[in-house]
C-alpha positions as CSV (number, residue, x, y, z in Angstrom):
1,X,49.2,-62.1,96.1
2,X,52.0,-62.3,99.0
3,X,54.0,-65.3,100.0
4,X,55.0,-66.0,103.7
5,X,57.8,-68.4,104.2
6,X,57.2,-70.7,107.8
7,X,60.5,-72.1,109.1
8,X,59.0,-73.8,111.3
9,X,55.5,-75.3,112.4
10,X,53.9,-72.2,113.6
11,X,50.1,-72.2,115.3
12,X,47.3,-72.6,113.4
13,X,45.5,-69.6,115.1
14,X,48.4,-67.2,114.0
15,X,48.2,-68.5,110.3
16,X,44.6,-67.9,110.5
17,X,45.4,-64.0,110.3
18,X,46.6,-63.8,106.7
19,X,44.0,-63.5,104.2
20,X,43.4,-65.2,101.0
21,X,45.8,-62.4,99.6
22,X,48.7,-64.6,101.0
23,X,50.4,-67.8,99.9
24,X,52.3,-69.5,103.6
25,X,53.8,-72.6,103.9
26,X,57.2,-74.4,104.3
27,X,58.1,-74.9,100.6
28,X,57.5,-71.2,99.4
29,X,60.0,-69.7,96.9
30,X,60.6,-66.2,96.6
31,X,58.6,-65.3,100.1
32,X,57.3,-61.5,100.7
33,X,57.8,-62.4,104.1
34,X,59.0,-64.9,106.5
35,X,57.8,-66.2,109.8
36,X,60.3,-68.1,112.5
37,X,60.6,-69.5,115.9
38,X,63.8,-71.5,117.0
39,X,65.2,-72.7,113.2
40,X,68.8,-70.9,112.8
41,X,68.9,-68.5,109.4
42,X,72.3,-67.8,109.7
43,X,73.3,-69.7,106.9
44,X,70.3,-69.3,105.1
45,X,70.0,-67.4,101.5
46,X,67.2,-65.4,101.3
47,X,65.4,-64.5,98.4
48,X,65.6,-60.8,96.9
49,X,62.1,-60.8,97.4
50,X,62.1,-60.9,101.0
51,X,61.2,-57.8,102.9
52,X,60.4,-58.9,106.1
53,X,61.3,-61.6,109.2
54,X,59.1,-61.7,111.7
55,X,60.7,-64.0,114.9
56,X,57.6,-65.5,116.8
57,X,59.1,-64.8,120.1
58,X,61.1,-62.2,121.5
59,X,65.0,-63.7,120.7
60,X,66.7,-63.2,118.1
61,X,69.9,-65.1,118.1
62,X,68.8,-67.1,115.1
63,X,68.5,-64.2,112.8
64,X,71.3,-62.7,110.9
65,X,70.7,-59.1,112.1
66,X,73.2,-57.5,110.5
67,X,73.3,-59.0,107.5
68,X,69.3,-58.3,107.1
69,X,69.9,-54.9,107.2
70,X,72.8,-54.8,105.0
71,X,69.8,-56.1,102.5
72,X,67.1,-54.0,103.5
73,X,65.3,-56.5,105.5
74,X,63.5,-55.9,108.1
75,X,63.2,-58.0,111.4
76,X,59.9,-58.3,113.7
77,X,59.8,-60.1,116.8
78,X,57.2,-60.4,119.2
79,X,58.0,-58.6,123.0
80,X,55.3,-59.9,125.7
81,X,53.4,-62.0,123.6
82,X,54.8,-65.3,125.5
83,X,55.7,-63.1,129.1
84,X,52.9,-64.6,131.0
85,X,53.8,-68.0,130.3
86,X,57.1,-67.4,131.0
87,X,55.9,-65.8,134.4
88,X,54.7,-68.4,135.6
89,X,57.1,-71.0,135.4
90,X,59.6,-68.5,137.1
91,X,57.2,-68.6,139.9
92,X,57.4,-72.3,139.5
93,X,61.2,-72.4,139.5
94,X,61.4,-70.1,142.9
95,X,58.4,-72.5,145.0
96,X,60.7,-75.2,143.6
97,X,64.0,-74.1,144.1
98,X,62.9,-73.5,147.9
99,X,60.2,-76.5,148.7
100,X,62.7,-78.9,147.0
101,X,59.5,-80.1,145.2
102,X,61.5,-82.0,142.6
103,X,63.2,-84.7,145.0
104,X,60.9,-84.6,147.5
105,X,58.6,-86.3,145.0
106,X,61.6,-88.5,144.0
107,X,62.3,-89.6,146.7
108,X,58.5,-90.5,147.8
109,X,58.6,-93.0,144.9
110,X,61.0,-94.9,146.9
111,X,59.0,-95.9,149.3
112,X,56.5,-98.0,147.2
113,X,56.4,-101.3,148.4
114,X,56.5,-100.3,151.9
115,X,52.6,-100.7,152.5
116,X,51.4,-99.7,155.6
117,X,54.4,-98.6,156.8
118,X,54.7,-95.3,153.9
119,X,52.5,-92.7,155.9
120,X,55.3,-93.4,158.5
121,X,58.0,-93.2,157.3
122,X,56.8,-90.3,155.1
123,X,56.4,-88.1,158.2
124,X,59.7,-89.3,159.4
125,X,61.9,-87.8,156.5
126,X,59.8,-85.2,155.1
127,X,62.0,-83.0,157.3
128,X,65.1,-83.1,154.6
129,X,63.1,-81.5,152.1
130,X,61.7,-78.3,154.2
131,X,62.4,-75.1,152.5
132,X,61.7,-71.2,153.0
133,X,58.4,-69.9,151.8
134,X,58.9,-67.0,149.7
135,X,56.7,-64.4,151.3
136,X,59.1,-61.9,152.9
137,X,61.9,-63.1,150.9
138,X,64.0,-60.5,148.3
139,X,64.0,-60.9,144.9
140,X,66.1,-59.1,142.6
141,X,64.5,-58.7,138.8
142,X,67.7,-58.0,136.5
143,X,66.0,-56.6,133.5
144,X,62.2,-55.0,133.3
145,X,60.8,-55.9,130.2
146,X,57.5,-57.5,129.6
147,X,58.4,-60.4,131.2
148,X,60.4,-58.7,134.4
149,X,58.3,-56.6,134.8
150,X,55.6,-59.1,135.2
151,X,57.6,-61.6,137.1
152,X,57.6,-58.5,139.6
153,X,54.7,-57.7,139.7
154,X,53.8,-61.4,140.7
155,X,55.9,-61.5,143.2
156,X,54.3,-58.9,144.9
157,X,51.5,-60.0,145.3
158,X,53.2,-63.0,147.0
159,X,54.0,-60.5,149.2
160,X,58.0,-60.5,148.3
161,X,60.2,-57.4,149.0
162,X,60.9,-56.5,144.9
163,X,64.1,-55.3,143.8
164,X,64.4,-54.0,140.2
165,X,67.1,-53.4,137.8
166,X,67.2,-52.0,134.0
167,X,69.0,-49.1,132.9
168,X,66.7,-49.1,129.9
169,X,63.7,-49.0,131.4
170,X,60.3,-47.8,129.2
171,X,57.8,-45.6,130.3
172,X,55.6,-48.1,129.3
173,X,57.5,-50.6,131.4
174,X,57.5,-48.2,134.1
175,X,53.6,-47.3,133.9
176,X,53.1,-51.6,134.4
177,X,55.2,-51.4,137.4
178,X,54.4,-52.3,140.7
179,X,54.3,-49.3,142.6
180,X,55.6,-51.3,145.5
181,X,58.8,-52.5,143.5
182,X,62.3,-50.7,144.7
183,X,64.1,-49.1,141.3
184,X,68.3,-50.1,141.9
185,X,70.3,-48.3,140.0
186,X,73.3,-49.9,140.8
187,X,73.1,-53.5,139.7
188,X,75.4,-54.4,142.8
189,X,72.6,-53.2,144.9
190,X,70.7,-56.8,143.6
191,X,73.7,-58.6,144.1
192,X,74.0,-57.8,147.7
193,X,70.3,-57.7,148.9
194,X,68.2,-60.6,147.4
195,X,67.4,-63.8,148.5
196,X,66.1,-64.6,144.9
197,X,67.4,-63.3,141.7
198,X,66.1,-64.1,138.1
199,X,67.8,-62.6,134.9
200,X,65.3,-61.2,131.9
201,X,67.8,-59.1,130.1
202,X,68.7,-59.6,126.8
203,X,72.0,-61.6,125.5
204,X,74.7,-59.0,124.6
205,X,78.7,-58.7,124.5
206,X,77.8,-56.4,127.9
207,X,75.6,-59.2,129.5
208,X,77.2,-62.4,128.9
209,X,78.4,-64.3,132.1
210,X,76.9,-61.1,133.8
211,X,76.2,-64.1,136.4
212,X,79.6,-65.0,137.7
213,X,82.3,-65.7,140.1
214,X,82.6,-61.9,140.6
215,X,79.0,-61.0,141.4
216,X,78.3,-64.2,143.3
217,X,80.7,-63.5,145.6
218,X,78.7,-60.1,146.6
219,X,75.4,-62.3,146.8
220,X,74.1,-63.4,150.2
221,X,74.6,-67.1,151.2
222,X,72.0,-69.3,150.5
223,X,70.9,-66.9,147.4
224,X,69.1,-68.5,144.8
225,X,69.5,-67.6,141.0
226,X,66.6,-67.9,138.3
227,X,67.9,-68.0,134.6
228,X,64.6,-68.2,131.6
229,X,66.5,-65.9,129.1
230,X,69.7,-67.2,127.7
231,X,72.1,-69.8,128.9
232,X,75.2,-67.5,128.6
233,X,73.8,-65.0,130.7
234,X,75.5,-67.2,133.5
235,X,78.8,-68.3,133.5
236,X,77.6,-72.1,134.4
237,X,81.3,-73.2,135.8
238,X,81.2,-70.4,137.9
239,X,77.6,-72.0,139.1
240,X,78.6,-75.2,139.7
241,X,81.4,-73.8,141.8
242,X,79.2,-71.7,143.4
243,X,77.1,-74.8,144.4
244,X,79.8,-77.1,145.4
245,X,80.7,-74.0,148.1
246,X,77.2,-74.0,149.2
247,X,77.6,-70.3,148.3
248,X,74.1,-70.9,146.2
249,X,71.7,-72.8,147.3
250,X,69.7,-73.2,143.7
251,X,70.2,-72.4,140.3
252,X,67.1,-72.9,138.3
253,X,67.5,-72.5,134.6
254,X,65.5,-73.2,131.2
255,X,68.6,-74.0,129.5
256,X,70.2,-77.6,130.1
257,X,74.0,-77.8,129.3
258,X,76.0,-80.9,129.8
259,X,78.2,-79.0,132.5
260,X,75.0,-78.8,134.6
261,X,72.9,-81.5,133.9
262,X,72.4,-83.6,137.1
263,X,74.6,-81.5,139.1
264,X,73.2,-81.2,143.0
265,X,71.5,-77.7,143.7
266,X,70.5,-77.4,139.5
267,X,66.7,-77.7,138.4
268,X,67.2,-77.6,134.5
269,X,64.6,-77.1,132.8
270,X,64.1,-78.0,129.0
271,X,63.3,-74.9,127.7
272,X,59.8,-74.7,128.7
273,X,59.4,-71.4,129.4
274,X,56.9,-70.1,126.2
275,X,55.4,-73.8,125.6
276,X,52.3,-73.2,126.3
277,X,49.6,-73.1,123.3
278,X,48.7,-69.7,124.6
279,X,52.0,-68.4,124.0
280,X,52.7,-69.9,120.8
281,X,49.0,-68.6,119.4
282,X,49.9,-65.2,120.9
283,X,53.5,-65.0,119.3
284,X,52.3,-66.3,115.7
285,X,48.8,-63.7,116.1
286,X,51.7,-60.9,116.1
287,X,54.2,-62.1,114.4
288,X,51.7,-62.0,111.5
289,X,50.2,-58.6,112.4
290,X,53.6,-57.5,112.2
291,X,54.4,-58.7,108.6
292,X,50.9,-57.9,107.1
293,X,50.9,-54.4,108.3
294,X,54.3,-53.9,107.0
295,X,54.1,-55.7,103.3
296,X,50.4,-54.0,103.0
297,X,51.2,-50.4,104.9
298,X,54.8,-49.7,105.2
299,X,54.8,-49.3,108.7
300,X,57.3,-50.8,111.4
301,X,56.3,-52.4,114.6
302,X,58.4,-54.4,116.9
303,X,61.8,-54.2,114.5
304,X,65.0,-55.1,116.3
305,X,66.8,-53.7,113.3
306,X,65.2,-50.7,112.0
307,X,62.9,-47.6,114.1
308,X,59.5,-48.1,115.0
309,X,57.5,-46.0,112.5
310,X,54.2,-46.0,112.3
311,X,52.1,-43.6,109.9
312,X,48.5,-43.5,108.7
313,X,47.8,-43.7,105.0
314,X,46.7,-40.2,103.4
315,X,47.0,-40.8,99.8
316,X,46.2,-44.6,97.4
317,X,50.4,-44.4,97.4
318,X,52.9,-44.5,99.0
319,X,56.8,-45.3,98.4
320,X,59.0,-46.7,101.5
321,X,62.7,-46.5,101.9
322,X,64.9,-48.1,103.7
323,X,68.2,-46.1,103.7
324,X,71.5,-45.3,105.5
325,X,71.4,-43.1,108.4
326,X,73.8,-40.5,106.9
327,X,73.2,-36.5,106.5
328,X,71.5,-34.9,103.7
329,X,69.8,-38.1,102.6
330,X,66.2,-36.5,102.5
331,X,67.0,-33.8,100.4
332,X,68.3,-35.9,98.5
333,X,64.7,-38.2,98.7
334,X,63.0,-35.8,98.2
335,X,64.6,-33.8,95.3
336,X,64.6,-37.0,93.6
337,X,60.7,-37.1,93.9
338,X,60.7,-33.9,92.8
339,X,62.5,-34.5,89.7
340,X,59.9,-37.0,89.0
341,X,57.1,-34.9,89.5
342,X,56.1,-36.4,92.5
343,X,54.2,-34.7,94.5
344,X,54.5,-35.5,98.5
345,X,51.7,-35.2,100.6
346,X,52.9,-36.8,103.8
347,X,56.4,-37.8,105.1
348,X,58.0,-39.5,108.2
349,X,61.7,-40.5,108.6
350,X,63.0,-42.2,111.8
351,X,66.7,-43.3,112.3
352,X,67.5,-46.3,114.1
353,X,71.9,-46.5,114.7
354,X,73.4,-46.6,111.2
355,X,70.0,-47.1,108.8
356,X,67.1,-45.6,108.7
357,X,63.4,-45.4,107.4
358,X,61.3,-42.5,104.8
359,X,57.4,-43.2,104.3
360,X,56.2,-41.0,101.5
361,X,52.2,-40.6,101.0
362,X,52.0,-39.1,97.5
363,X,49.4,-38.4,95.0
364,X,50.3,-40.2,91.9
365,X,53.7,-41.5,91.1
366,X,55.2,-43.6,88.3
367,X,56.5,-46.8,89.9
368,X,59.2,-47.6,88.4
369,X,60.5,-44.0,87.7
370,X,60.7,-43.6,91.0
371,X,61.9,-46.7,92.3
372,X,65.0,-46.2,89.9
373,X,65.6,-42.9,90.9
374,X,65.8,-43.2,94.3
375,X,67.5,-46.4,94.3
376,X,70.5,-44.7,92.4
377,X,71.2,-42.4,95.4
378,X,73.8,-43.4,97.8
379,X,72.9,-45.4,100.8
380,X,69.8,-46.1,99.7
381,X,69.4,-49.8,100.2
382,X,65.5,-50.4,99.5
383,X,63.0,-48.7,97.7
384,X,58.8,-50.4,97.3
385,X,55.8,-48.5,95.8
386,X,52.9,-50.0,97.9
């Protein structure tokens, strides 16, 4: 039997993936295996037992990284599984950033009372809420993950001019693509040319405020800015500056702060963008995936922290380390294997920065032989028989 620990009330449909070989709720002690969405861990103490977080989302602020790896833990989250939701509200936040939707509406409550007398005076100030249509209009996609990339490819088809940016990008990224999209290399190149720009880039020491006084000024006048990643991706006093000049016309983001809130030219919006029961029955469906197939199989999928890895079982065995990525650490592996008589019929080893991660598939071994051998060699920071 395997316990999963839930830190916070995750779909029903996800949960539904575990078998009757696991234990998951709220109040499990000594979890296999863990399963979040917003709840900080940072100051959390996790059990010896637990091998595995899987974030149901694709974030992950709230998780101590480093200090899971330090303790051979390995953290899952879940990239694309809420990027259609998330798609369409950032097509929702460009029709309303340029219809001025929001207080167009407001402002039609006003007029109750009026009787008769609303249908005119509707036509007569509908004319301070005009705005731009966005076919033929630039927009710059900072960032071309699942999410950017979709975004993208949306705006395409709303026949936009697509600018994108990301340094990184995948070949499977790339393969999704629009082939109509324009690939900038030079992020100023966004900056300069876009009507529209929306951020979908992780939040790093390199990418905070990367939205700022600096790269405003290149923008056009009248640009419009789109923000459904992180709050610190935009330096929000710089925005409200940038407002107050009239040097942007909009800033739409999914993260209210008290510097922004009910500030003219701001559409806040309360972090809506993966609350939809699609996304959340997506996210917890592979989140759960993720853990079983690592607690059952050994193998990595979706880890921020350590290399993908992914082998098929050849043998009833198989022992998985989690180790330091240092030199002459699988001869060392393996000579302790040897020592034990263990006979290896399959390896893989991938490195991910400083750790890194050895499957074995071997005939027979004794468990605990082995598990103390290997555990004695240095950097080795996890050893399981599965």
């Amino acid at each position: 039997m395997f316990k999963i620990k839930t830190y916070n009330k995750i779909s029903k449909t996800g949960l539904e993936v575990f078998d009757d070989k696991y234990t998951i709720g709220d109040e499990v002690d000594n979890a296999d295996g863990a399963i979040v969405r917003s709840a900080a861990l940072h100051d959390v103490e996790f059990p010896a037992s637990l091998k595995a977080i899987a974030r149901a989302g694709a974030g992950t602020n709230n998780i101590p990284i480093d200090r899971c790896s330090e303790q051979g833990i390995v953290v899952f989250n879940t990239p694309g599984a809420n990027a259609n939701a998330v798609k369409e509200l950032v097509i929702a936040g460009m029709l309303i950033s340029s219809r001025r939707v929001i207080t167009a509406i407001e402002w039609a409550k006003t007029l109750k009372g009026n009787g008769a007398e609303v249908g005119k005076m509707v036509e007569k100030g509908k004319s301070a809420f005009a705005g731009p249509e966005l076919k033929g209009k630039t927009l710059g996609v900072i960032g071309l993950g699942a999410i950017g990339v979709m975004v993208a490819n949306a705006a395409n088809h709303l026949g936009m001019t697509v600018y994108g940016y990301d340094p990184y990008l995948s070949v499977k990224s790339a393969w999704n693509l629009t082939h109509n999209a324009v690939h900038i290399n030079d992020i100023k190149e966004i900056f300069q040319k876009c009507d529209y720009i929306t951020v979908h880039v992780p939040l790093t020491d390199s990418t905070k405020n990367l939205i700022n006084s600096d790269s405003i000024a290149m923008m056009k006048d009248g640009v419009r800015i789109l923000n459904f990643s992180r709050d610190a991706l935009v330096n929000s006093a710089d925005m409200v500056a940038a407002l107050e000049a009239g040097k942007v016309a909009a800033y739409v983001t999914d993260f209210p702060t008290d510097d922004l809130l009910c500030v003219d030219g701001v559409i806040a919006i309360p972090h809506l963008g993966a609350s939809t029961p699609e996304s959340e029955d997506n996210c917890a469906k592979m989140a759960a995936k993720e853990l079983i197939d690592y607690i059952e199989n050994g193998n990595i999928v979706n880890s921020v922290n350590l290399p993908e890895i992914v082998m098929p079982r050849s043998t009833d065995k198989r022992i998985c380390i989690i180790h330091k990525n240092i030199p002459n650490m699988l001869t060392a592996i393996t000579t302790a294997a040897a020592a034990d008589g263990v006979n290896i019929e399959n390896m893989l080893n991938k490195s991910r920065g400083d750790y890194a991660y050895t499957m074995l598939d071997v005939a027979a071994a004794d468990d605990e032989a082995i598990i103390s051998e290997l555990e004695a060699i240095d950097g080795v920071i996890r050893v399981r028989v599965i």
